[in-house]
C-alpha positions, 0 to 999 in steps of 0.5 A: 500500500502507497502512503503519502510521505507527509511531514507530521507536523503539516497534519497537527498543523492543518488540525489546527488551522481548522479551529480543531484543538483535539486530535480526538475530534477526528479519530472517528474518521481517521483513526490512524490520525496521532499516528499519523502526527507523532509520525507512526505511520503515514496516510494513504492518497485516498486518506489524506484527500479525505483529511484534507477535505475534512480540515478545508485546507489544499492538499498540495498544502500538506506535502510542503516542508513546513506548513506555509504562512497565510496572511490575511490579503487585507488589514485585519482590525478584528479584535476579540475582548480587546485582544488581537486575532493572531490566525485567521480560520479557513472559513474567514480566508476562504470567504474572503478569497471567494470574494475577491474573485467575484470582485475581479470579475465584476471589475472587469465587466463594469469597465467593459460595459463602461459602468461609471466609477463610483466616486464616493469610494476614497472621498473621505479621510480620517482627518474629516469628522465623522459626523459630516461623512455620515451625512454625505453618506445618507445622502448619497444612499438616500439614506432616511431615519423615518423610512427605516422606522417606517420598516415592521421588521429589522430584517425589512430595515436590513434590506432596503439598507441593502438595496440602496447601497445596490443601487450606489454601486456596492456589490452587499454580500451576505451569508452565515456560511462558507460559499453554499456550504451548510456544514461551514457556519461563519463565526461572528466572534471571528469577524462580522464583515469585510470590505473590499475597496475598488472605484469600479467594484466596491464590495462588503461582505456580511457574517449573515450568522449575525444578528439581523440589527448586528448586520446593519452595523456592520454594513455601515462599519465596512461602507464608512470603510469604502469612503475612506478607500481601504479595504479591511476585515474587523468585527464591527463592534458599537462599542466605543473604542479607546486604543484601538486603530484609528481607522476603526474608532473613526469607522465606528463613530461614522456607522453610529451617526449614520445609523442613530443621528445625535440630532434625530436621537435627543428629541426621541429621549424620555427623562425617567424613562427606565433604560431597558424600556428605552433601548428596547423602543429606541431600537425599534425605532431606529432599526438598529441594535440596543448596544448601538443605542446603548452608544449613542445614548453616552455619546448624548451624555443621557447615560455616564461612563460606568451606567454605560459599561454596566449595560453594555456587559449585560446586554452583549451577554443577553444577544449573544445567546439570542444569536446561538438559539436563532435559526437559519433558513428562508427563501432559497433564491432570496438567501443565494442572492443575497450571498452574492448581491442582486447587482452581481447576479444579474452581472453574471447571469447577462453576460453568461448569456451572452457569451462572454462568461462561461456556465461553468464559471457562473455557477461557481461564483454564484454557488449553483450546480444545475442549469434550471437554478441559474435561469431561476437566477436569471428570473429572479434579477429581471436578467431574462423573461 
């Protein structure tokens, strides 16, 4: 019997990167695995491609020498309780590679078609105040408080956020797993979005494992990213940051008077109103989550510093276990294009009908197998009849 001559330290590694610390986990699959670490014994071809597969990384990965470095190809400002993310998992890397793919299609096919740029990607700085980028922002999304609490649902809110960064330009993309694959759920403590910068093809990226009011943050966090030009993955976070890099807390600042203006807030306040009772009708209100009510209302001095941390700690507890009991689900073409955007789908489903792209590759990038799925598509954007 052939075996695979694979150093073991490439087989702990690989375990490893997948976020499996116990070689237990997978002794179920392959019981040979600490022989096959502590280097026993080595695996077969059929085995290691199993094992590879099992642990999401490349095979040709595991016949290097040493296993291989993989930086994140953009900034990472992801933090996790003020501590900084050292390994990124596959999930994050492959999600991003994904992306990045989709992005250089569309690049290409926006200055084919001669798409205008969008010009408001790179139109900001970090020297600008926050307050006044929002308000460009608003405006270029036609971005309105009142038509977001005339929304029934934060989902509802949610997408016509989306949709009118669509209409911008901005390539959204959302999903709480890796690709199509429902086995690989996306961790929101890892990263909760990602921004891709490019004047033709501006794109975010979502964690759809997220809470429907913690997406809408999110989505403003990584568009506040596109206005300053740089792409970057972070978990967004409400939270008022001190040490942190500059870029984030400038980022955090704008999302929060985008989404909750200091201007539309303090008239809604109620003196004597008990907290609980107005994070929860702020909330609504406003369609975003109580810890971004939570901020807005120490950044409207309605609430002191140790009121404030005391809060924070208990409702960040209390949504966490709400994010671990919700369910996914839905719609099957409204959950693939929204993994993909509606923009990007009818890009690719126009130009693979005419010739310019081919079925196998649409189908990848848009995470399909049969031809009757790619017309529903099709359908579905308005690209066919």
């Amino acid at each position: 019997m052939t075996r695979a001559p694979v150093r073991p330290e490439l087989i702990r590694w690989a375990r490893e990167r997948a976020g499996i610390h116990d070689a237990a986990d997978l002794m179920g699959r392959f019981p040979k695995l600490a022989e096959w670490e502590t280097g026993e014994t080595q695996p077969t071809l059929k085995q290691l491609e199993a094992f590879a597969q099992a642990v999401h990384v490349p095979i040709g990965y595991l016949f290097l020498p040493e296993p291989p470095q993989e930086p994140l190809p953009i900034p990472d400002f992801r933090t996790h309780d003020g501590r900084g993310v050292r390994r990124a998992s596959p999930d994050l890397l492959d999600m991003i590679f994904a992306c990045q793919e989709r992005q250089g299609w569309y690049r290409d096919f926006a200055a084919v078609v001669r798409m205008p740029e969008a010009g408001f990607v790179g139109s900001a700085s970090l020297d600008d105040p926050p307050q006044d980028v929002a308000a460009r922002m608003a405006e270029t999304l036609g971005f309105d408080v009142a038509d977001r609490a005339a929304c029934r649902t934060w989902e509802e809110a949610l997408r016509l956020f989306i949709a009118q960064a669509d209409a911008a330009g901005v390539l959204v993309m959302v999903s709480g797993v890796v690709l199509s694959n429902n086995r690989r759920a996306l961790d929101p403590e890892e990263f909760r979005g990602f921004a891709l910068a490019d004047s033709r093809a501006p794109l975010v990226f979502i964690n759809g494992a997220d809470t429907k009011s913690g997406q809408m943050f999110t989505l403003a966090h990584e568009m506040a990213h596109l206005w300053l030009g740089s792409s970057a993955v972070s978990d967004a976070s409400a939270a008022p940051l001190n040490g942190y890099a500059r870029e984030e807390v400038w980022c955090n600042a704008v999302a929060a008077e985008l989404l909750v203006p200091l201007d539309a807030l303090r008239p809604a306040i109620q003196q004597g109103e008990p907290l609980d009772e107005a994070m929860q009708r702020l909330a609504r209100q406003f369609k975003v989550s109580t810890l971004v009510i939570l901020r807005r209302l120490l950044d409207a001095d309605a609430l002191d510093r140790p009121g404030f941390d005391r809060a924070w700690a208990a409702e960040r507890a209390r949504l966490r276990e709400l994010v671990r009991a919700g369910a996914g689900g839905g719609d099957f073409y409204r959950t693939t294009l929204s993994r993909v955007s509606r923009r990007f789908a009818r890009a690719l489903v126009e130009s693979t009908l005419e010739g310019q792209t081919l079925y196998r590759d649409a189908f990848r990038m848009l995470g399909v197998k049969k031809t009757e799925t790619f017309h529903n598509i099709g359908r579905e954007v308005g690209a066919m009849g």
